[in-house]
N, CA, C and O atoms as CSV, one atom per row, in Angstrom:
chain,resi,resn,atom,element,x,y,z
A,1,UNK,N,N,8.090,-13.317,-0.182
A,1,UNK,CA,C,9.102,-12.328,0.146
A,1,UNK,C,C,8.668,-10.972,-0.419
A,1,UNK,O,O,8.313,-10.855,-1.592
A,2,UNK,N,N,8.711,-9.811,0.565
A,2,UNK,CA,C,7.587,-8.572,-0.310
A,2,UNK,C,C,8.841,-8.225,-1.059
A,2,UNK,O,O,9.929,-8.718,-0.763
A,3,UNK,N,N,8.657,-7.324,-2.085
A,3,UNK,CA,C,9.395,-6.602,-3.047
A,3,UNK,C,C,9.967,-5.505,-2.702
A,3,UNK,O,O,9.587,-4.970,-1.660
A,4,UNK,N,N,10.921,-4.957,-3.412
A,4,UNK,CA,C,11.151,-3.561,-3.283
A,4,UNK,C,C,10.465,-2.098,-3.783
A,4,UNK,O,O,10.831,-0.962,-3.485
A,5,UNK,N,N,9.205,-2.573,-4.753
A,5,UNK,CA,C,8.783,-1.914,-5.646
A,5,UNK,C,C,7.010,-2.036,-5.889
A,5,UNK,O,O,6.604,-3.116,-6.320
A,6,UNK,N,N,6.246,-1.209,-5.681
A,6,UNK,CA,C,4.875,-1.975,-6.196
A,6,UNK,C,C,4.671,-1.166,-7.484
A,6,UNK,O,O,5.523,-0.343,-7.819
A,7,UNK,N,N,3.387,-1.411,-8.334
A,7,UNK,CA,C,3.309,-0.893,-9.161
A,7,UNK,C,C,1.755,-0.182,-9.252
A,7,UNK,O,O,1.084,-0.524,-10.226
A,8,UNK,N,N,1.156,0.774,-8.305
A,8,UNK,CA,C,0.113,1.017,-7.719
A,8,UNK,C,C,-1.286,0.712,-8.674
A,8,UNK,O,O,-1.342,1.204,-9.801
A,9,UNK,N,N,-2.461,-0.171,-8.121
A,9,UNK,CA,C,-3.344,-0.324,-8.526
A,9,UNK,C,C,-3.473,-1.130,-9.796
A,9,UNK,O,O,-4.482,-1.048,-10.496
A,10,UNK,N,N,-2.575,-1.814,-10.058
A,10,UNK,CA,C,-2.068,-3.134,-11.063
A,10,UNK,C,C,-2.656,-4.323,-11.026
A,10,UNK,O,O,-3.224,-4.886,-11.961
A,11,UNK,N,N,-2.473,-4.817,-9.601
A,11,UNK,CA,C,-2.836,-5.893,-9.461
A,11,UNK,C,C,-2.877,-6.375,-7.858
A,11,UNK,O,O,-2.345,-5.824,-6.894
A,12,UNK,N,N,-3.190,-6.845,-7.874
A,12,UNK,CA,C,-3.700,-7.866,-5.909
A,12,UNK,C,C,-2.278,-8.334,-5.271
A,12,UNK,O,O,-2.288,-8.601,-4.069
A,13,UNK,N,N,-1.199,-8.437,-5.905
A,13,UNK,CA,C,-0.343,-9.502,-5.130
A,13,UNK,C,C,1.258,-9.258,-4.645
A,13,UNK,O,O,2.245,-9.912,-4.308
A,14,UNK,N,N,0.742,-7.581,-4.888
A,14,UNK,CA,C,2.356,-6.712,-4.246
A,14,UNK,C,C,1.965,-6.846,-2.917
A,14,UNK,O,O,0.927,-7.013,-2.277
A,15,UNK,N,N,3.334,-6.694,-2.698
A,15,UNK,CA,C,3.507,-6.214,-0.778
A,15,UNK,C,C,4.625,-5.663,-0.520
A,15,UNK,O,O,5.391,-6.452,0.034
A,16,UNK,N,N,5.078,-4.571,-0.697
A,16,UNK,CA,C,6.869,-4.235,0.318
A,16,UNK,C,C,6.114,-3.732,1.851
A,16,UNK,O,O,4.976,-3.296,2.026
A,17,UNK,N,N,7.286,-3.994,2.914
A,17,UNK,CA,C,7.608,-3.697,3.801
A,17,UNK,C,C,8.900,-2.517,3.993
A,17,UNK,O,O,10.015,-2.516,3.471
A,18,UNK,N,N,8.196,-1.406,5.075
A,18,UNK,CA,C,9.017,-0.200,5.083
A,18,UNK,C,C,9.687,-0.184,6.971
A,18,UNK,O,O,9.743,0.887,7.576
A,19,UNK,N,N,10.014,-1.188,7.473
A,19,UNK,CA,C,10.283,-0.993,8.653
A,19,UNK,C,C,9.247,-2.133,9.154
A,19,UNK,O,O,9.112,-3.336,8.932
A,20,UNK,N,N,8.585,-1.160,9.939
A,20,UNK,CA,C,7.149,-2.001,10.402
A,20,UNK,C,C,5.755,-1.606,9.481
A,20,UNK,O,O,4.623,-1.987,9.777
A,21,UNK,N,N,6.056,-0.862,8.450
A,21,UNK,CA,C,4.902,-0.442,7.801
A,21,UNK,C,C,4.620,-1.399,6.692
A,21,UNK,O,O,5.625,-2.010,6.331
A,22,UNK,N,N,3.518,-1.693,6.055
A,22,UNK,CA,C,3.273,-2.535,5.126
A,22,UNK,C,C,2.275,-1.855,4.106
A,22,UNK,O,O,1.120,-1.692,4.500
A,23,UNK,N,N,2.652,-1.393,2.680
A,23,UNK,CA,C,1.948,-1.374,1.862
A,23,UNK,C,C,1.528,-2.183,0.846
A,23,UNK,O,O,2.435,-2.732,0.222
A,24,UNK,N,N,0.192,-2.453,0.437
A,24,UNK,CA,C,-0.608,-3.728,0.207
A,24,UNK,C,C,-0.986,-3.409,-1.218
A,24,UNK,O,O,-1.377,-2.268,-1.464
A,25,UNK,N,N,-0.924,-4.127,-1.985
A,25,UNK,CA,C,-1.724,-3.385,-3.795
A,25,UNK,C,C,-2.535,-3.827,-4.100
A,25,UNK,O,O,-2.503,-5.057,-4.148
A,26,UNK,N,N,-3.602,-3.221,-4.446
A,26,UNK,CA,C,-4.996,-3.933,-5.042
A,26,UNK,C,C,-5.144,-2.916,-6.342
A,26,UNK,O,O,-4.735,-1.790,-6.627
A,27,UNK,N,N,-6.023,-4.020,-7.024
A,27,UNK,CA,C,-6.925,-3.013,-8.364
A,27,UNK,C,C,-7.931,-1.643,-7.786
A,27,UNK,O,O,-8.245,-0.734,-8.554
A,28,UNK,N,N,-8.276,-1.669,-6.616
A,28,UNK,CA,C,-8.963,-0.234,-6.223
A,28,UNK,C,C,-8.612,0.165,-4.834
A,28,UNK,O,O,-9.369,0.616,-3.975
A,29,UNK,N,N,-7.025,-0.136,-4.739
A,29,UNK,CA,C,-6.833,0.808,-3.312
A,29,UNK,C,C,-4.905,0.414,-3.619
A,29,UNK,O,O,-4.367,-0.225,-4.523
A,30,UNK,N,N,-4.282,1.188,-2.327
A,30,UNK,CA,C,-3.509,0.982,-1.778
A,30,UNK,C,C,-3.421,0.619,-0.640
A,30,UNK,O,O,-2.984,1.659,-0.146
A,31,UNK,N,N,-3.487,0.056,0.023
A,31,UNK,CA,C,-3.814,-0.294,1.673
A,31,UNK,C,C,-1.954,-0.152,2.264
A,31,UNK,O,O,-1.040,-0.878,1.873
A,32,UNK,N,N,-1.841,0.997,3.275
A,32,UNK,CA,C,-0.781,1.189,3.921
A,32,UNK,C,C,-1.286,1.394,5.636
A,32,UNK,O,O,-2.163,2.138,6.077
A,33,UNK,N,N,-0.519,0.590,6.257
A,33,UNK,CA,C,-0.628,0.618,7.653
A,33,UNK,C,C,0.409,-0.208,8.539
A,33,UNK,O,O,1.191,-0.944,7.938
A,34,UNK,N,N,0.464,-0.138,9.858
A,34,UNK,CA,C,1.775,-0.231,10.758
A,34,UNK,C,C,1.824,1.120,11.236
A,34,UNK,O,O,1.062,2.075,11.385
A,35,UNK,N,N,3.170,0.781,11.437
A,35,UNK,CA,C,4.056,1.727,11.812
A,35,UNK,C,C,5.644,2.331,11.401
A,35,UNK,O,O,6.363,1.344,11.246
A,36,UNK,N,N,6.204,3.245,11.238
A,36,UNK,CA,C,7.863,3.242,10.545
A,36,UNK,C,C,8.232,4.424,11.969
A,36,UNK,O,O,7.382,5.167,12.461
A,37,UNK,N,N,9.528,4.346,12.367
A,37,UNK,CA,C,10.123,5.419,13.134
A,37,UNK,C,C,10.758,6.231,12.129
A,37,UNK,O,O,10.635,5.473,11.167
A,38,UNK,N,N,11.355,7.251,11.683
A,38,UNK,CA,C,12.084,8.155,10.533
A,38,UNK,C,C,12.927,8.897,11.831
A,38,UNK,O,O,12.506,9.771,12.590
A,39,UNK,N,N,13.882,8.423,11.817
A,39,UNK,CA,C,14.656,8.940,13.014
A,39,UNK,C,C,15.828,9.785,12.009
A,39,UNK,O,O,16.087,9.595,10.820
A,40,UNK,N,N,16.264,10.526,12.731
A,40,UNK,CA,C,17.234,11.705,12.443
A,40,UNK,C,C,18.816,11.261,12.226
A,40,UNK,O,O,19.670,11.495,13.081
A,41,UNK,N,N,19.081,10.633,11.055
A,41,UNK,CA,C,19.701,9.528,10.493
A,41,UNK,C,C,19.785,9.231,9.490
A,41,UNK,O,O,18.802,9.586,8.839
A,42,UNK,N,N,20.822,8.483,8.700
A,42,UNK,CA,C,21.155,8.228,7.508
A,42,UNK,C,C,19.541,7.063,6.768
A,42,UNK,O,O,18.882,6.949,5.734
A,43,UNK,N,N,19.641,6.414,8.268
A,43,UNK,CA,C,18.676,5.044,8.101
A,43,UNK,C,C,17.365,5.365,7.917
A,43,UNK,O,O,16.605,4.730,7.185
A,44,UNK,N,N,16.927,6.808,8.874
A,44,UNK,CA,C,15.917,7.329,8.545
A,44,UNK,C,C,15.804,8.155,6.977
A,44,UNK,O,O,15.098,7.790,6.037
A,45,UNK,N,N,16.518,9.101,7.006
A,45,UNK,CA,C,16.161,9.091,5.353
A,45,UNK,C,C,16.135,8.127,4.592
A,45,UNK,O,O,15.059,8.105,3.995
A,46,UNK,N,N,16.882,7.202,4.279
A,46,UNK,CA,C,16.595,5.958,3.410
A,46,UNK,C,C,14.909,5.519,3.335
A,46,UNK,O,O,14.243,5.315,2.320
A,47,UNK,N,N,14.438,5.444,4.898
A,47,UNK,CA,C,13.221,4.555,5.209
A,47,UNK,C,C,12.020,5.778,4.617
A,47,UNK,O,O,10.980,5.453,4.044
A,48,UNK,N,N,12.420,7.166,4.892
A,48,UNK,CA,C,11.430,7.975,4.522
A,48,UNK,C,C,11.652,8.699,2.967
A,48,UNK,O,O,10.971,9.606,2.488
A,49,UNK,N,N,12.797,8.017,2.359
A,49,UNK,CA,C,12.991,8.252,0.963
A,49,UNK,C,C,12.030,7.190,0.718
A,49,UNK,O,O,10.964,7.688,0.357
A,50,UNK,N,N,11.979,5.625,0.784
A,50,UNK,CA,C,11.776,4.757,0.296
A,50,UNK,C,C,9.924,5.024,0.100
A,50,UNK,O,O,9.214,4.881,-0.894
A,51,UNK,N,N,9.559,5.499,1.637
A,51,UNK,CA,C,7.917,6.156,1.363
A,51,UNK,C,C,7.246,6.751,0.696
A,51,UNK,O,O,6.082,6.687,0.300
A,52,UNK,N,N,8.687,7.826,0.495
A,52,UNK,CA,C,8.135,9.235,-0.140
A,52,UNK,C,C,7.843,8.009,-2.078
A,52,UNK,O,O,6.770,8.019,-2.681
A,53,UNK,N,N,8.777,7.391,-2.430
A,53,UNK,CA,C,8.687,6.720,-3.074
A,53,UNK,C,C,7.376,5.673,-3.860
A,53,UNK,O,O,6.988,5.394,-4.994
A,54,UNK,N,N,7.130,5.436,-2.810
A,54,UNK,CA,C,5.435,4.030,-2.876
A,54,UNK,C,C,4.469,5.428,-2.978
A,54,UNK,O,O,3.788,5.472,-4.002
A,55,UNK,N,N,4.325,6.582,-2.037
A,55,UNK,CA,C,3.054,7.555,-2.124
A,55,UNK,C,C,3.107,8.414,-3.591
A,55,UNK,O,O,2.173,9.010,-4.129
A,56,UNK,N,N,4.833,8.246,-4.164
A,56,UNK,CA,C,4.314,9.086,-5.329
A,56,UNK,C,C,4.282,8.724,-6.134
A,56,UNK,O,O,4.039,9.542,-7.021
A,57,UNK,N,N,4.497,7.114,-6.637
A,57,UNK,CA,C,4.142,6.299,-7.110
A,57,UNK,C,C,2.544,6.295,-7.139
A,57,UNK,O,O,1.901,6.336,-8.188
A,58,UNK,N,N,2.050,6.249,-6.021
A,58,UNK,CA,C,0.529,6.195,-6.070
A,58,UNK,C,C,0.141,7.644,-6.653
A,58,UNK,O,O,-0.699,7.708,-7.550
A,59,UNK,N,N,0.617,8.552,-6.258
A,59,UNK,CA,C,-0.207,9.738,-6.698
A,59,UNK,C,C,0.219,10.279,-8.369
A,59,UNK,O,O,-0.199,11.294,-8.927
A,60,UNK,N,N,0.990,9.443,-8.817
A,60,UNK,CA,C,1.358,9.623,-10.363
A,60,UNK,C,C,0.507,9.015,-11.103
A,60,UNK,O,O,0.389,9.250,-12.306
A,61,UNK,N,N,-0.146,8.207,-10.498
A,61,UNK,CA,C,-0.983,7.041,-11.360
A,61,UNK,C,C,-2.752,7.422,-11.150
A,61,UNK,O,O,-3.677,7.254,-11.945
A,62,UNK,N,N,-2.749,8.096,-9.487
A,62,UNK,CA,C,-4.030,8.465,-9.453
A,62,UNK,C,C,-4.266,9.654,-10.355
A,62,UNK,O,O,-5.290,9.474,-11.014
A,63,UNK,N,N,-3.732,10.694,-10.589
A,63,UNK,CA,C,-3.429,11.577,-11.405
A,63,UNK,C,C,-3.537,12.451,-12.463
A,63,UNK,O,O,-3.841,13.613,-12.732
A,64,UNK,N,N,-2.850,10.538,-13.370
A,64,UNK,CA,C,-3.134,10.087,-14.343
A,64,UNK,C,C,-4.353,9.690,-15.123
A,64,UNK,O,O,-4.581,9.740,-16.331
A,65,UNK,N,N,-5.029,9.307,-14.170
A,65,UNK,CA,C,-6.628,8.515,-14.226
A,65,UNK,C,C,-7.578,9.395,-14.902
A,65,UNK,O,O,-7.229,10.410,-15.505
A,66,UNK,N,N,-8.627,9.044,-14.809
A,66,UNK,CA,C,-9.994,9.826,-14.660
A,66,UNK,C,C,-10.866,9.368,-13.735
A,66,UNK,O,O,-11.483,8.303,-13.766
A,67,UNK,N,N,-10.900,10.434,-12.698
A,67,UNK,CA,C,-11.039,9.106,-11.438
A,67,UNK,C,C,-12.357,9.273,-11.423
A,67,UNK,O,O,-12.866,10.285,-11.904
A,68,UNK,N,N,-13.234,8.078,-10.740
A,68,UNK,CA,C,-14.493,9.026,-9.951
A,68,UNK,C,C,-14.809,9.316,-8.978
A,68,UNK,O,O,-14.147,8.643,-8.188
A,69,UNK,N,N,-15.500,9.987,-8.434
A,69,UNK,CA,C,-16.010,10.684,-6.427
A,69,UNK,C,C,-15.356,9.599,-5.841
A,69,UNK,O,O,-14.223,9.625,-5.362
A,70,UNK,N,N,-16.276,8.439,-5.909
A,70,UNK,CA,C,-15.462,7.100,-4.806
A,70,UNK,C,C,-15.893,5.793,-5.701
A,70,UNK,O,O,-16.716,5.594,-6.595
A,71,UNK,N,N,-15.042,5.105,-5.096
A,71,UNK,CA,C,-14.679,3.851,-5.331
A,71,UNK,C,C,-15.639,3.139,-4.145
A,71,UNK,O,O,-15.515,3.216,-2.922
A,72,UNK,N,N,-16.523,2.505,-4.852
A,72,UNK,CA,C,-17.817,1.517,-4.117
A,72,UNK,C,C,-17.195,0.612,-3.894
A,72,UNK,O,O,-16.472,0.324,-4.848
A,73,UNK,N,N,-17.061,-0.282,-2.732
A,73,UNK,CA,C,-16.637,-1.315,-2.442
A,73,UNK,C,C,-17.907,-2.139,-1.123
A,73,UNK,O,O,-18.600,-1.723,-0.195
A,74,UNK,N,N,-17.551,-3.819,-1.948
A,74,UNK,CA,C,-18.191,-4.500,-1.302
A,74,UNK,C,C,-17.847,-5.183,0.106
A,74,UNK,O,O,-16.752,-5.667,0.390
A,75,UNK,N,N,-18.893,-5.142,0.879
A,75,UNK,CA,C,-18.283,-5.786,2.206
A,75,UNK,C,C,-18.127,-7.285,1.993
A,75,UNK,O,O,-18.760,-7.929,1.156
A,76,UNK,N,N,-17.180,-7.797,2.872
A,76,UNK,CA,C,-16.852,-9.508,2.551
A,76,UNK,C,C,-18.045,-10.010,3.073
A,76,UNK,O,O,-18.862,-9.355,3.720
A,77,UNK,N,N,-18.131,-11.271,2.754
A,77,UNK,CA,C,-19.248,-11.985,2.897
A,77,UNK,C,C,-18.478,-12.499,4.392
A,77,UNK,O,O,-17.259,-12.536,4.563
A,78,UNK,N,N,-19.433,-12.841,5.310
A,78,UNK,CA,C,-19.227,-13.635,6.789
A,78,UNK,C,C,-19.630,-15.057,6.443
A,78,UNK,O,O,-20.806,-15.375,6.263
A,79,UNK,N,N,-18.665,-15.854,6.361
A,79,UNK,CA,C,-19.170,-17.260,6.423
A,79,UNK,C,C,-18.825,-18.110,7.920
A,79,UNK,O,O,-17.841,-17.967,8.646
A,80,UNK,N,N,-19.888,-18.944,8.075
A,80,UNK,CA,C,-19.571,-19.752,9.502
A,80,UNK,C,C,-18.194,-20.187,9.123
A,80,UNK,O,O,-17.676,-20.292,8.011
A,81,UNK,N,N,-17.718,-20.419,10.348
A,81,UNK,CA,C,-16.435,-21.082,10.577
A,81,UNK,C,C,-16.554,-22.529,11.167
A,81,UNK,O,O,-17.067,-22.975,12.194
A,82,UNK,N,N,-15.729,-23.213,9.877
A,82,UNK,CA,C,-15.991,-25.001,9.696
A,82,UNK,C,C,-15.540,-25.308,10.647
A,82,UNK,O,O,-15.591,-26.537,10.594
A,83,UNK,N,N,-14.891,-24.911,11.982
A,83,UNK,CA,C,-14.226,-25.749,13.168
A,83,UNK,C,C,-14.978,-25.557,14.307
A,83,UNK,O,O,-14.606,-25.989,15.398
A,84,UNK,N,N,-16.555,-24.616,14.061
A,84,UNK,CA,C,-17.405,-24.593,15.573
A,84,UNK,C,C,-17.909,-25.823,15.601
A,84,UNK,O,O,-18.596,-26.187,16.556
């Protein structure tokens, strides 16, 4: 069940859902993608409060850091698939 809350770059095993959008937590990213409508509405501010929320969450913590240029990341390994 995703949460209401992540705690950016903590740990692997957050997830909230913003509509149709999904932000994902890892130790070297945030992964956000989908989609959200922010319609001109009570429901829409809520949904684009709740965003503004998770991004400044992230950007309080990046910030914070001492970051460097980029974050190297490894590609997954391709393994055969046991059902060909």
């Amino acid at each position: 069940m995703p949460l209401n809350t992540i705690s950016p770059f903590r740990n692997e095993s957050e997830v909230i859902q913003i509509n149709g959008l999904t932000v994902e937590n890892r130790l070297d990213r945030v992964s956000i993608y989908g989609s959200i409508d922010l319609t001109l509405d009570k429901i829409g501010l809520k949904k684009a409060r709740k965003l503004l929320e998770v991004v400044m969450a992230t950007v309080d913590v990046l910030e914070a850091e001492d970051l460097p240029e980029k974050v190297i990341t490894d590609m997954p390994e391709t393994v055969k698939n046991p059902f060909d």
